[in-house]
N, C-alpha and C positions, 0 to 999 in steps of 0.2 A: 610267558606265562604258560602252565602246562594244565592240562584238560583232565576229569575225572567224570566217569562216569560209577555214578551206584546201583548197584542190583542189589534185591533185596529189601527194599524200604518198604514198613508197613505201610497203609494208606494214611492210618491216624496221626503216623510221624511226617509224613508231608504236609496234612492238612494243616496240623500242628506251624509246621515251619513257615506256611504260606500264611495263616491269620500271624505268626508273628513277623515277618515281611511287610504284612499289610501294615501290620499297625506301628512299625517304625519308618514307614516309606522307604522301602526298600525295595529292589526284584527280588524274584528266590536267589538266585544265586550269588547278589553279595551278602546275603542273608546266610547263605549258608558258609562261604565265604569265612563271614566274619566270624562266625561260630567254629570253622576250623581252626582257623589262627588263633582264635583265644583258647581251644583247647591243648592248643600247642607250646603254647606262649610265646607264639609269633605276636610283630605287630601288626597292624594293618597297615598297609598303603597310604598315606592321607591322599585324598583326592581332591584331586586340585579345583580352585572355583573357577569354572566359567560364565557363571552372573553377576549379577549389579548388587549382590546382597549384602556384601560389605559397604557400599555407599549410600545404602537409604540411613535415612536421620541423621547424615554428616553436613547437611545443606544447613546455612545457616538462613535468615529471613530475606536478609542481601543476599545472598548469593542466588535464590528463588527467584527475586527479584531481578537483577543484575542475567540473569537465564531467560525469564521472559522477554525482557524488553530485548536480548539479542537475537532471538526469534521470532520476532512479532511478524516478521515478513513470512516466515512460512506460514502463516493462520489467513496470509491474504490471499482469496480468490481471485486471477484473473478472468472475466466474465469473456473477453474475447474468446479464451482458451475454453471456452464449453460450448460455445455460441455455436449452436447446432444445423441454424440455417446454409 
């Protein structure tokens, strides 16, 4: 990926680009990023997921279920193992 620096930029047009950064959850810079590419009509990169967000609400009631009862021994405290005297 290669590097750009801008000289030149009013303050209003940063401020500009930073509340709209903010309010897409964005940094500035795939903020600004994206805004090059679309003026280009480039695509964007999809960025790939590294969380769990594709799995929430795929649980069914069983399977909640069937997840507790296979971890129920991690929720158990061994009392020896704190036992401080």
């Amino acid at each position: 990926m290669a590097n750009l620096s801008v000289r030149g930029l009013q303050t209003e047009t940063l401020d500009a680009l930073k509340t709209q950064a903010g309010r897409e959850g964005k940094s500035l810079n795939a903020m600004v990023v994206q805004l090059l590419q679309n003026a280009v009509g480039g695509k964007p990169k999809p960025c790939p997921h590294t969380d769990l967000d594709a799995l929430a609400g795929t649980w069914s009631s069983q399977d909640a279920a069937d997840f507790t009862h296979a971890t129920a021994a991690f929720r158990a405290i061994d009392a020896d193992l704190w036992d401080s005297a």
